[in-house]
Legacy VTK file of the C-alpha trace (Angstrom):
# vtk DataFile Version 3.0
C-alpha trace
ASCII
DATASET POLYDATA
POINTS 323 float
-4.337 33.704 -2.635
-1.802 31.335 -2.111
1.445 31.149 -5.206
-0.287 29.466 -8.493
1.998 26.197 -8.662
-0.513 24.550 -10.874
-2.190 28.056 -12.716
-3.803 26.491 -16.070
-3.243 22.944 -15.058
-6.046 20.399 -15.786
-6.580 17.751 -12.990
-9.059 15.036 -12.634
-9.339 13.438 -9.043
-11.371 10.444 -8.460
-13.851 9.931 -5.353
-13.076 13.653 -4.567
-16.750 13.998 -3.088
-15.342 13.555 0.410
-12.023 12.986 2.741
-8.891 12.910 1.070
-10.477 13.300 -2.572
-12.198 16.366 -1.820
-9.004 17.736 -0.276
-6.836 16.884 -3.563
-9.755 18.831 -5.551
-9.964 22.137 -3.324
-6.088 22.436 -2.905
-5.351 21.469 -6.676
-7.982 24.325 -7.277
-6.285 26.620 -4.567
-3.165 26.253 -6.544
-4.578 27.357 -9.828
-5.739 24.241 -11.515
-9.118 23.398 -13.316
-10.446 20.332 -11.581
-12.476 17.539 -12.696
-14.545 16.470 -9.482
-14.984 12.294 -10.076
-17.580 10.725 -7.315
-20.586 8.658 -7.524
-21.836 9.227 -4.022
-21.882 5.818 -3.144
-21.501 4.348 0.695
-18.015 3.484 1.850
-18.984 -0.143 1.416
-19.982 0.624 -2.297
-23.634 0.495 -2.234
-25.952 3.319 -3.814
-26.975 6.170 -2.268
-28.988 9.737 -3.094
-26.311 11.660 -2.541
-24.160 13.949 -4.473
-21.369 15.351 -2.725
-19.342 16.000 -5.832
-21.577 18.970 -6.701
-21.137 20.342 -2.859
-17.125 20.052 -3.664
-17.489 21.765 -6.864
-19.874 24.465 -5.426
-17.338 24.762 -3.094
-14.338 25.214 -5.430
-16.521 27.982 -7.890
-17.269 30.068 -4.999
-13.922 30.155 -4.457
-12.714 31.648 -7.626
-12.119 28.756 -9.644
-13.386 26.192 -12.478
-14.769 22.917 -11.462
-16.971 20.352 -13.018
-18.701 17.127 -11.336
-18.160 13.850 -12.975
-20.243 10.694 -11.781
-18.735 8.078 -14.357
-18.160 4.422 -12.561
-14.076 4.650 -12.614
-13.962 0.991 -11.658
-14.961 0.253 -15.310
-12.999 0.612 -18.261
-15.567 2.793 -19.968
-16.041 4.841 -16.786
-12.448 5.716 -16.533
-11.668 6.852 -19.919
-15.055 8.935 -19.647
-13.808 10.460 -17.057
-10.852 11.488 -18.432
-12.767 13.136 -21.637
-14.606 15.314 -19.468
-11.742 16.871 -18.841
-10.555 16.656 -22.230
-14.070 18.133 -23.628
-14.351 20.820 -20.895
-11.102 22.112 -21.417
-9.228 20.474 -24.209
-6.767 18.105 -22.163
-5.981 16.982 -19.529
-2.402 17.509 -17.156
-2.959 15.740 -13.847
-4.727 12.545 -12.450
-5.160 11.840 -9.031
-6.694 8.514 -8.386
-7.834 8.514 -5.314
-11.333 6.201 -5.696
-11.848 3.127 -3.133
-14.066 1.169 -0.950
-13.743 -0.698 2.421
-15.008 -3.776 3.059
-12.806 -5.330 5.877
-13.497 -8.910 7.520
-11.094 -11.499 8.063
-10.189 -13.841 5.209
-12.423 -16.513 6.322
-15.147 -14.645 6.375
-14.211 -12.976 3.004
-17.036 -13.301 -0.046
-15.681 -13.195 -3.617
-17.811 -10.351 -3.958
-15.915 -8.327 -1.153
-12.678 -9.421 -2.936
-13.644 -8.549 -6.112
-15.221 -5.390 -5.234
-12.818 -3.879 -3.588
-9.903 -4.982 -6.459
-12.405 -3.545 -9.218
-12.302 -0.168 -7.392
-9.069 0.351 -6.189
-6.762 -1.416 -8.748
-8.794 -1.610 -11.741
-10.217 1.959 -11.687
-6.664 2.790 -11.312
-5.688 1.579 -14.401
-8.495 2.276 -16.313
-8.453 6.279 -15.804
-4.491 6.137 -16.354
-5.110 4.071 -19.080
-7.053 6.672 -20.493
-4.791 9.547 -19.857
-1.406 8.031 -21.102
-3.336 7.361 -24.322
-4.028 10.820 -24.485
-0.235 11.793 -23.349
1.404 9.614 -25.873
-0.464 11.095 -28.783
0.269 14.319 -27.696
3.654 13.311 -27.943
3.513 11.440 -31.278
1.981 14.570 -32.800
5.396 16.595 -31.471
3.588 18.751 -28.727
5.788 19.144 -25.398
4.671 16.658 -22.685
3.073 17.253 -19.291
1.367 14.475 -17.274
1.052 13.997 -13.718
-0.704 10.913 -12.311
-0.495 10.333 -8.452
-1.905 7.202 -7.303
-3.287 6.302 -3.915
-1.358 3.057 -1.715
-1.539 2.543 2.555
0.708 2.876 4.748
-1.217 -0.342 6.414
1.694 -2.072 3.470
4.079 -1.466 6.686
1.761 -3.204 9.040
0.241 -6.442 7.294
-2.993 -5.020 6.989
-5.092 -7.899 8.910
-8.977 -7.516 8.157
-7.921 -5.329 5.145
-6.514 -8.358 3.070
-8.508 -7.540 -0.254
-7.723 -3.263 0.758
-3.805 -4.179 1.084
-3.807 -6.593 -2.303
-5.270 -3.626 -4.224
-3.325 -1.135 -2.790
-0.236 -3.308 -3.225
-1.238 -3.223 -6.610
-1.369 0.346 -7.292
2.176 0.951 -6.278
3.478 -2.004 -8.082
1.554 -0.490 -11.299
2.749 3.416 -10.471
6.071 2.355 -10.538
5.802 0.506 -13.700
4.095 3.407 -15.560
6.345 5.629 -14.144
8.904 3.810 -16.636
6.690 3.219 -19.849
5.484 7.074 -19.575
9.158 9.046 -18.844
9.657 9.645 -22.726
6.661 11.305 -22.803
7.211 14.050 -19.847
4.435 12.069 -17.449
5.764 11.211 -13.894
3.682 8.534 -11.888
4.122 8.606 -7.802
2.610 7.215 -5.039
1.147 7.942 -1.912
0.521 6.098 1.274
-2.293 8.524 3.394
-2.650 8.813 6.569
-6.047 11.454 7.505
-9.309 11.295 9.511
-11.730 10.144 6.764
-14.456 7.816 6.165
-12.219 5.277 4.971
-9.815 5.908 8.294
-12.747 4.982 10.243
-13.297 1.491 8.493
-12.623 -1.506 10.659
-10.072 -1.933 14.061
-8.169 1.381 13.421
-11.489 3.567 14.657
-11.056 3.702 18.005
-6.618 4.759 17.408
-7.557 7.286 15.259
-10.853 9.021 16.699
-8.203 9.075 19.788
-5.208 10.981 18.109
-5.278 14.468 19.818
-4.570 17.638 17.945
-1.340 18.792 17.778
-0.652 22.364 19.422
-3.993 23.791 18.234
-3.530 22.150 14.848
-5.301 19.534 13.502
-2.195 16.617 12.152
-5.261 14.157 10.986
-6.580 16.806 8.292
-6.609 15.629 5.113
-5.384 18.778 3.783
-1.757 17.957 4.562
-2.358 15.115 2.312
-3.272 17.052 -0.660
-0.569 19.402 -0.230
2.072 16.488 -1.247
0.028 16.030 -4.174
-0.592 19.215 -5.536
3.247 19.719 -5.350
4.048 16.324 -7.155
1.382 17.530 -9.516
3.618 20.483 -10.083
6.238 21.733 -12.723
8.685 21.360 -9.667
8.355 17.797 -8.848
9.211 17.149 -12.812
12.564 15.389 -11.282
10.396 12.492 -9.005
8.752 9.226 -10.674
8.265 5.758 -9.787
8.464 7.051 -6.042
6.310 6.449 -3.065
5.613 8.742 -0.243
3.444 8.106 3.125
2.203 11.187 4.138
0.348 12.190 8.127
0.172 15.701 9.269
3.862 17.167 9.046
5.430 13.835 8.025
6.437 12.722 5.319
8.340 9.409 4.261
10.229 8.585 1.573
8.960 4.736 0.883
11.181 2.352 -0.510
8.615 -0.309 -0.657
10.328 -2.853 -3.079
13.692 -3.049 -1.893
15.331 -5.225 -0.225
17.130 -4.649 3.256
19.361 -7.388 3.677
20.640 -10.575 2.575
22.235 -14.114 3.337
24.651 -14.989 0.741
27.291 -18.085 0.202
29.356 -18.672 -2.293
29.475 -21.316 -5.045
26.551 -23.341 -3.685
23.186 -22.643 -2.613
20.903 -22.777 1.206
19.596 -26.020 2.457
16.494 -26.174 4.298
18.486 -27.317 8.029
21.512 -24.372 7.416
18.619 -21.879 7.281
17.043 -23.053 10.598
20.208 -21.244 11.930
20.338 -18.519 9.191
16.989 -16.858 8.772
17.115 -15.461 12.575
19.879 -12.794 10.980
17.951 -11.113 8.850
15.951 -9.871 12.133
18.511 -8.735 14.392
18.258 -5.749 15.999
16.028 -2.863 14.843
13.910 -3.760 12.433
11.874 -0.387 11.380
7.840 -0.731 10.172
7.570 -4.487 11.282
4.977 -3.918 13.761
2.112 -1.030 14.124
2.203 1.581 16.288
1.410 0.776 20.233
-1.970 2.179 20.062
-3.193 0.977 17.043
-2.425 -2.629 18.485
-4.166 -2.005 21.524
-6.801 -0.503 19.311
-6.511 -3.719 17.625
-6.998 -6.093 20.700
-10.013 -4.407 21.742
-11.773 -4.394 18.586
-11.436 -8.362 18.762
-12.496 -8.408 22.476
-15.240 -6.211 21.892
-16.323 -8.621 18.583
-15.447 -6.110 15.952
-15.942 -6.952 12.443
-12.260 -6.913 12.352
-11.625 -9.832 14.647
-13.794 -11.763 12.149
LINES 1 324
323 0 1 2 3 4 5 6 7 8 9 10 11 12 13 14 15 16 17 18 19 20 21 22 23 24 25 26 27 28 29 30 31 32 33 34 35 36 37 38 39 40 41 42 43 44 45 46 47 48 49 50 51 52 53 54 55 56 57 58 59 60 61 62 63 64 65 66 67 68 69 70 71 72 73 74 75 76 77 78 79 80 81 82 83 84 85 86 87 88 89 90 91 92 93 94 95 96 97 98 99 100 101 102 103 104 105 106 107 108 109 110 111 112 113 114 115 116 117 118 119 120 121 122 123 124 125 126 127 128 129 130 131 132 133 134 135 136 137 138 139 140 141 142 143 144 145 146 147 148 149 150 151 152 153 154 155 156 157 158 159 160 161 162 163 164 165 166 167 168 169 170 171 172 173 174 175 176 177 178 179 180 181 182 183 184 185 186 187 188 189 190 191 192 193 194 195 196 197 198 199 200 201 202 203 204 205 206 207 208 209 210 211 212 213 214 215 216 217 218 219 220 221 222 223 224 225 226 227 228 229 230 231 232 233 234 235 236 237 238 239 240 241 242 243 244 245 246 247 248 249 250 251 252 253 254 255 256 257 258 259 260 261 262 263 264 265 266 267 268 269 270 271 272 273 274 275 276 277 278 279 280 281 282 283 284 285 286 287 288 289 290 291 292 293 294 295 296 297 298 299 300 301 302 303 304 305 306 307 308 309 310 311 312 313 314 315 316 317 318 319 320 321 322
């Protein structure tokens, strides 16, 4: 039995019927917490399907020792979300800990982009972001009004792809852009009432790993001295500690997360500048000026070698990715 970081804790993690979801919802159980299993079942494009694997995770989680329940609310709506977030609150009378963790892939080229693959993808990514942590900060605040001590956790879900421009993923990178924008501005609203908000940028062999050009790079990454570094489980590790009591200090922060790496991501600053003084650029002075801010090193401007290559031969091959 591993040490009961979150013993008592209430946690609701959305599309936990598979990959990193289901990983959040077995560790956060692991670690003592009652978990609120959130999946529809649907395809990773977002179509229906028959199955349930939400009641496989829970089944899963009860055999182990702990409490579970399914939920198959539609997060991506506003009524979905906050009915997700009473389940926990009916089961077991509040809730401590949201992990929103929900999404879909539908990657093609901009030009080739519907508005439905746009706004699909935004709906369930940014949209059922906000509308479960809409839900839960409503429930944290009043807590708070009514003079009861504070504890929220919300960890939201970015990519590391942010780092890489993301091309074929344009409506995945706007969304998941979005989230981290939005975690670090609830992070703020949400300190006087004891909730931290953090991000994550993933990195695991999942279904959603195996969407588009970056297949072939991943399917290709070899274990690491008999131990498996693309397992989603180091993933949910991260989270079940910023879930924790002892991660009460970090908020507003975001993390990308592979195997035994982690990296503290300082997405929104900025890492140099020109400056003059008393008077402002013209276009012609920064012909010669721009070049500096790309001298030497210049870390996470391009992808790793083999996910390029992986790249150029999903467009030679006529991959959806090369459009």
């Amino acid at each position: 039995m591993p040490d009961r970081l979150l013993e008592g804790k209430i946690a609701l993690v959305t599309g936990a019927g598979r990959g990193i979801g289901a990983a959040h919802a077995r560790r956060l159980a692991a670690y003592g917490a009652k978990v609120v299993v959130n999946d529809t079942g649907v395809a990773i494009d977002g179509s229906a399907t028959e199955e349930t694997p939400a009641d496989e995770v829970v089944a899963a989680i009860i055999d182990g020792g702990s409490e579970a329940v399914t939920d198959g609310h539609d997060i991506s709506t506003m009524d979905g979300g906050a009915a997700a977030v009473q389940k926990a609150i009916e089961t077991w009378g509040r809730i401590d800990i949201v992990v929103n963790n929900a999404g879909i892939g539908r990657p093609k080229m901009v030009f080739n982009l519907e508005e439905a693959d746009w706004d699909d993808v935004i709906r369930v990514h940014l949209k059922g972001t906000f509308a479960v942590s809409r839900e839960a900060c409503r429930f944290w605040r009043s807590e708070g009004k009514a003079g009861r001590e504070g504890y929220g956790r919300i960890v939201n879900t970015a990519t590391g792809l942010l780092h890489m421009g993301g091309a074929g993923q344009s409506n995945y990178v706007a969304a998941k852009a979005g989230n981290a924008a939005f975690t670090a501005a609830i992070a703020q609203e949400m300190e006087q009432y004891g909730v931290t908000a953090n991000a994550i940028m993933p990195g695991a062999r999942t279904r959603m790993a195996n969407v588009g050009w970056r297949t072939a790079a991943i399917a290709e990454r070899p274990e690491s001295q008999g131990w498996d570094a693309q397992s989603p489980d180091h993933v949910a590790e991260l989270v079940c500690y910023l879930a924790s009591p002892a991660a009460d200090w970090i908020s507003g922060q975001c993390f990308q997360v592979s195997g035994s790496r982690i990296d503290h991501t300082l997405t929104w600053l900025p890492r140099a500048e020109l400056r003059k003084d008393h008077e402002g650029w013209t276009a012609p002075e920064l012909v010669k000026a721009m070049p500096k801010f790309f001298a030497g090193p210049r870390p996470n401007e391009l992808p790793p070698k083999e996910w390029a290559e992986a790249r150029k031969a999903a467009q030679a091959a006529g991959d959806s990715f090369a459009g």
